[in-house]
C-alpha positions as CSV (number, residue, x, y, z in Angstrom):
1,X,33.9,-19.4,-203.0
2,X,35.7,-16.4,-205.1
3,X,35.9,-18.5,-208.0
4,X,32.3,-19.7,-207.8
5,X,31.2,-16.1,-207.4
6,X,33.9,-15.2,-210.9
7,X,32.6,-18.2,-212.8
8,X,28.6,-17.1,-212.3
9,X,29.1,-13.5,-212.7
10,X,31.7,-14.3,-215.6
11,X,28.7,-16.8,-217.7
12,X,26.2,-14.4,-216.8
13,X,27.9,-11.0,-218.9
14,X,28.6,-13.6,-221.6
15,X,25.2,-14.7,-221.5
16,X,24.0,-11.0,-221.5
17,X,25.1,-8.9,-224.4
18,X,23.7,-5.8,-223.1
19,X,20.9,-3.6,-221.5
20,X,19.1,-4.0,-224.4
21,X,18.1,-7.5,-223.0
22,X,16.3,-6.0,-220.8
23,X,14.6,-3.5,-222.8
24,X,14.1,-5.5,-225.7
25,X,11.3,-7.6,-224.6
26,X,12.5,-10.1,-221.8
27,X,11.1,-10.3,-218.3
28,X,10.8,-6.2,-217.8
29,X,10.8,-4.8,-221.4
30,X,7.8,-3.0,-223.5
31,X,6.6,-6.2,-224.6
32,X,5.4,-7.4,-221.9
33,X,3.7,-4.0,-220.7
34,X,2.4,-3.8,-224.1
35,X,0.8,-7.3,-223.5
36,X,-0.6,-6.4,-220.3
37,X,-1.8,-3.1,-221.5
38,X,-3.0,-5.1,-224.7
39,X,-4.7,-7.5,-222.1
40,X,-6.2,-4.7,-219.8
41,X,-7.9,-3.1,-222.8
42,X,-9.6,-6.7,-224.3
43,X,-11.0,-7.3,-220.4
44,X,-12.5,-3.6,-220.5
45,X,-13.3,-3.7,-223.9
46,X,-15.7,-7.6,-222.7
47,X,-16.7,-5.9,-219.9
48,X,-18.4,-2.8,-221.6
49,X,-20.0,-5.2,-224.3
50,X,-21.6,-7.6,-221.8
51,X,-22.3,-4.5,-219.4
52,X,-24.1,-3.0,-223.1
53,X,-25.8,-6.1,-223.7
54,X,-27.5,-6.4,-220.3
55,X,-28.6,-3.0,-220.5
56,X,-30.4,-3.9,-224.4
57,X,-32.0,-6.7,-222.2
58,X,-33.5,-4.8,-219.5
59,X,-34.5,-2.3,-221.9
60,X,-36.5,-5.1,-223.8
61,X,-37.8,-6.7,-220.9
62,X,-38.9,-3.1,-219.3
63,X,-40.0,-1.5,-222.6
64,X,-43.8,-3.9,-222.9
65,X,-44.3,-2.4,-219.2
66,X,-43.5,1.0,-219.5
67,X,-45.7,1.4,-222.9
68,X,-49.0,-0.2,-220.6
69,X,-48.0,2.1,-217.7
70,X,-48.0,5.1,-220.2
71,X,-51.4,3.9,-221.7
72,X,-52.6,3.8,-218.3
73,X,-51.8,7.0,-217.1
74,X,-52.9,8.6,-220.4
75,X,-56.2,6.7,-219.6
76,X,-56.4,8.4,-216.1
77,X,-55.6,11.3,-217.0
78,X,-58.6,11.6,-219.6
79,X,-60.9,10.7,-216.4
80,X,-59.3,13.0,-214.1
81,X,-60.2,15.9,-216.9
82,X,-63.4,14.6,-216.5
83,X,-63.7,14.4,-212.7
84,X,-63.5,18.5,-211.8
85,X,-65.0,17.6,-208.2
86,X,-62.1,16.7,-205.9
87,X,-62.0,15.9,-202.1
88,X,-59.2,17.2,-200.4
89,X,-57.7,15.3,-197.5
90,X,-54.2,17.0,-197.4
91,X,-52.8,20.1,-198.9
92,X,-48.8,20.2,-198.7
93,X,-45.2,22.5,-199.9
94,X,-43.2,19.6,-199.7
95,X,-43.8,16.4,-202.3
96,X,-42.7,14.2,-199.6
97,X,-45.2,14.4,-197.4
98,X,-48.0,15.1,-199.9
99,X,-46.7,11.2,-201.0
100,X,-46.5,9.9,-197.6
101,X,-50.1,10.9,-197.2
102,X,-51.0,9.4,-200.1
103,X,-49.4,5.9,-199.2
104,X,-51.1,6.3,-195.9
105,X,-54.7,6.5,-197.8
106,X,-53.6,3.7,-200.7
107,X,-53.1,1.3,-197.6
108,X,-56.3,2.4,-196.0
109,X,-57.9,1.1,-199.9
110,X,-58.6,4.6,-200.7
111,X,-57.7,6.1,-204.8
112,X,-55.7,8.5,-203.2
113,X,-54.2,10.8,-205.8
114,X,-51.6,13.8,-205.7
115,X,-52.5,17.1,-207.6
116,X,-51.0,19.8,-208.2
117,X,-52.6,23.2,-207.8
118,X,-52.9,25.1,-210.7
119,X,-50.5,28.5,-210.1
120,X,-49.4,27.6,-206.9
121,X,-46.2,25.4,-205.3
122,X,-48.7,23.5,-203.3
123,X,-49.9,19.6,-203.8
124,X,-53.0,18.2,-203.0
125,X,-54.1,14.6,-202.0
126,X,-56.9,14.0,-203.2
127,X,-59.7,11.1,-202.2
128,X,-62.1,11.0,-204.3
129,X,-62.9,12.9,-207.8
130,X,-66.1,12.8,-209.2
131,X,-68.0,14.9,-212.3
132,X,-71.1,15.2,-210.8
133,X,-71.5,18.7,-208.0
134,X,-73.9,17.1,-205.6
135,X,-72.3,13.4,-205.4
136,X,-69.0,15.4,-204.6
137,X,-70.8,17.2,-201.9
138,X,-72.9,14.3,-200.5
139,X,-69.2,12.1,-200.0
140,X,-67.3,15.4,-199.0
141,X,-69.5,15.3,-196.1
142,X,-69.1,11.5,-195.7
143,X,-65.5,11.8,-195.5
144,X,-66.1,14.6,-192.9
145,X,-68.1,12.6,-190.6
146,X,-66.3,9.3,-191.0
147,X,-62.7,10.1,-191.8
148,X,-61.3,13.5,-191.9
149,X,-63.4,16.6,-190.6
150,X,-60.6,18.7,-192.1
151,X,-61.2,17.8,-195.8
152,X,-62.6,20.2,-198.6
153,X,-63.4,20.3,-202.0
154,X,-61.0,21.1,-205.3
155,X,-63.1,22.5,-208.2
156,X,-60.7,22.4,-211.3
157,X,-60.9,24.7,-213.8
């Protein structure tokens, strides 16, 4: 069993020049850290161009609805200039309930709107705007006897 033990251990310093074996590029030397390095960097490098690539794609796919969403909102914004008249229903500091309001009133069917008060932290839900002084007042007191006894008119400037 001595001579067994001699014998491997004798064929494996022949077999083995030096340390440099081991540093040179066998199983535990740069090379192969270099290669997985080498390798770590190509799967990151794929990874950020596919990641890129679906981001180009969304941004095509998204960029037709975002231009009609602008034109719409440019659109109501030239009739809300027009509309000065607003009725009221809700007058809040904090957006988040100013837009749960205004959920409540888009289920109801309602053009609910939030605006925002001119010098002032506060938002407003509005109903209803309209151009014209006595259609404003004539559905303000609608909305009164119907809906909400607590709503008002908005005049904007």
């Amino acid at each position: 069993m001595k001579r067994l033990l001699v014998i491997i251990l004798s064929g494996l310093l022949i077999a083995l020049p030096s340390c440099k074996y081991f540093k040179g590029g066998a199983l535990f030397g740069k090379k192969s850290r270099n290669t997985t390095v080498m390798k770590a960097r190509e799967d990151s490098i794929k990874l950020a161009d596919s990641l890129q690539k679906v981001k180009d794609i969304s941004q095509d796919i998204e960029k037709p609805k975002l231009d009609s969403l602008t034109r719409i909102d440019a659109g109501r914004t030239a009739s809300e200039a027009n509309h000065k008249y607003n009725i009221i229903v809700g007058c809040f500091i904090t957006p988040k309930y100013a837009a749960g309001l205004t959920e409540q009133y888009h289920k109801q069917g309602y053009d609910a709107r939030i605006i925002k008060a001119e010098g002032s932290r506060f938002e407003f839900v509005s109903i209803e705007a309209l151009d014209n002084f006595r259609k404003a007042v004539s559905r303000l007191r609608q909305f009164q006897d119907t809906l909400k006894i607590e709503s008002w008119l908005y005049v904007k400037k």
